[in-house]
N, C-alpha and C positions, 0 to 999 in steps of 0.2 A: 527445430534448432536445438543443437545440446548443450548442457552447461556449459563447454567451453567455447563453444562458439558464442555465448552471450556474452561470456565473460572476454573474451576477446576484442567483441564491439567494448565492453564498457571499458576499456584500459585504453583503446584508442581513443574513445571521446576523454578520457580524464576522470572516467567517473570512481575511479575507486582510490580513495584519500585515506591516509595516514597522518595521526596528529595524536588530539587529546579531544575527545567529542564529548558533548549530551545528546544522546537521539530525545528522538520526540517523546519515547517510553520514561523519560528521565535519567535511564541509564548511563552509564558512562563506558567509552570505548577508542582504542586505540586505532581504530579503523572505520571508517565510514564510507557508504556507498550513496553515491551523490545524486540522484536519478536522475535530476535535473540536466546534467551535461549528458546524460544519452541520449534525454528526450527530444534538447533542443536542436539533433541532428532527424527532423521531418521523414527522411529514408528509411533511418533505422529505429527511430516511432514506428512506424507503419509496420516493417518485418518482424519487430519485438510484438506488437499486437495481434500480429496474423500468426506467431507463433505461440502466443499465450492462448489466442482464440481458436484455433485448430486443438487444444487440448478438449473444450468446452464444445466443441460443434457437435458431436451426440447428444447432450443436455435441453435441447429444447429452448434455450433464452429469448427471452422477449425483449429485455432490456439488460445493458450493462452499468453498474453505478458503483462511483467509488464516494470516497469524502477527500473535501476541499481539501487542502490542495492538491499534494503529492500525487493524486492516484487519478486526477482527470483527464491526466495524456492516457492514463492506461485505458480508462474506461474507452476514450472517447476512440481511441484506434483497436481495442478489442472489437468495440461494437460497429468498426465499421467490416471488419473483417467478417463479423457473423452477418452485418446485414443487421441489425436492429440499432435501436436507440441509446443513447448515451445520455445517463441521468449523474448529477453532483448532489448531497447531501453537504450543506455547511454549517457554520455555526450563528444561530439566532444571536442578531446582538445583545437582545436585552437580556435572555435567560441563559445564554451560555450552550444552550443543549443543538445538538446536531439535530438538524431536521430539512425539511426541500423547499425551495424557497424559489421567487422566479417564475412561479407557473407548473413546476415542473409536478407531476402526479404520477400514479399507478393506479393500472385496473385490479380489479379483485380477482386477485391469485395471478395477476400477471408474473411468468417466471423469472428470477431476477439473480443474475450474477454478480457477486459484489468483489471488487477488485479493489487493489492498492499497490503504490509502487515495490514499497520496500515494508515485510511485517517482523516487528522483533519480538513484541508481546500480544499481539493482538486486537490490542484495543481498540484500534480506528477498523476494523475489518468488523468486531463486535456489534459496536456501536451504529454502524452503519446497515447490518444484517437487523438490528432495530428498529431503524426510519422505514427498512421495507416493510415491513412486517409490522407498525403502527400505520403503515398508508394501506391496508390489503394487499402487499405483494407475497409471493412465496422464493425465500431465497434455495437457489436449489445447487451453489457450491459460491466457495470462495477461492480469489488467487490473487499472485501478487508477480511482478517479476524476479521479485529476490526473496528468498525467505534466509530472515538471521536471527530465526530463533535459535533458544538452545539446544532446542529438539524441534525434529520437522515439527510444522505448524497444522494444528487439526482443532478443528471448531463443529464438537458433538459428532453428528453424525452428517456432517456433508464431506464431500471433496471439497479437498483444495489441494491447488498443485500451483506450482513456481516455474521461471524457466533456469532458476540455479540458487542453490541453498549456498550459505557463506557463513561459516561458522566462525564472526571473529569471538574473540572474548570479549562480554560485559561485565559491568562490574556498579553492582549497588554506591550511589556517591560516599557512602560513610565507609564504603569497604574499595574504594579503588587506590591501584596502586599508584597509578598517576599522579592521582590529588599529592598522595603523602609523599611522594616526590617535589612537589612543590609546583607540578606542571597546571596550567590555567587552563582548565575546560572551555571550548567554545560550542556554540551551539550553530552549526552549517545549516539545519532546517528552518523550515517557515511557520511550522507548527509547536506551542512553548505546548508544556503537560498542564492539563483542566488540573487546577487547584480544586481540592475538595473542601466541600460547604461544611463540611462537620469541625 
């Protein structure tokens, strides 16, 4: 599938919005990609999965895992397209910290592809490449359907690959031009940014 033909489904489902946003990175942005409205067409889950997961099919994967929320359709229709299992890392109530919960495990150095809907900073791709890697897995690439960082997205020395990059502009909250416009940020996601304990 090539960028435009991603980008094609997601304008059909509604999934690329124009406003005044907060992504989950905290950032702020005039454009926002909804992953939600692509997902929730079950068809084009499936073909957006069998085409992320056809990147990955050389790789060896054992398991595919993203973090609650946004990235569980990803994982769970990547991994059915390789034919492996579909793992979620979430967040511990009490201590805040991402970890697998449920039952859910990994074997020692089982290979582990770490996915997410949409990555702007990284963080949740990071953080989750850590649950493996505290449980004995070996992560051996990352990917997302949409990468909006500001430069393609690369974490050390693995792959990761998207099935379309989307360069909108972000903008730090003290430095957006929206705010001093007067326009009211909304936040369209389900995931608010970890306050730091310091």
């Amino acid at each position: 599938m090539s960028p435009e033909e991603f980008l094609v489904l997601a304008r059909e489902a509604g999934a690329l919005l124009e406003g005044h946003f907060i992504l989950s990175s905290g950032l702020h942005s005039s454009r926002y990609f909804q992953c939600a409205r692509l997902l929730a067409h079950p068809d084009v889950a499936t073909r957006v999965g069998a085409a992320l997961g056809k990147k990955a099919a050389e790789l060896g994967v054992d398991v595919a895992i993203a973090p609650a929320l946004g990235g569980i359709l990803v994982a769970h229709e990547v991994a059915r397209a390789l034919g492996v299992r579909a793992l979620f890392a979430e967040r511990d109530p009490a201590s805040g910290e991402l970890t697998l919960r449920r039952g859910f495990s990994l074997e020692p150095n089982e290979r582990a592809l770490v996915l997410e809907d949409v990555v702007t900073t990284g963080g949740s791709l990071r953080e989750t490449m850590g649950v493996v890697r505290a449980h004995g897995g070996k992560v051996v690439a990352t990917a997302a359907l949409v990468d909006r960082g500001k430069e393609p997205a690369k974490f050390v020395d693995l792959p990761f690959f998207s099935l379309a990059r989307l360069d909108f502009p972000v903008y730090e909250p003290s430095a957006c031009p929206l705010c001093r416009s007067g326009s009211t940020a909304v936040k369209p996601g389900s995931r608010q940014k970890k306050k730091s304990s310091v």
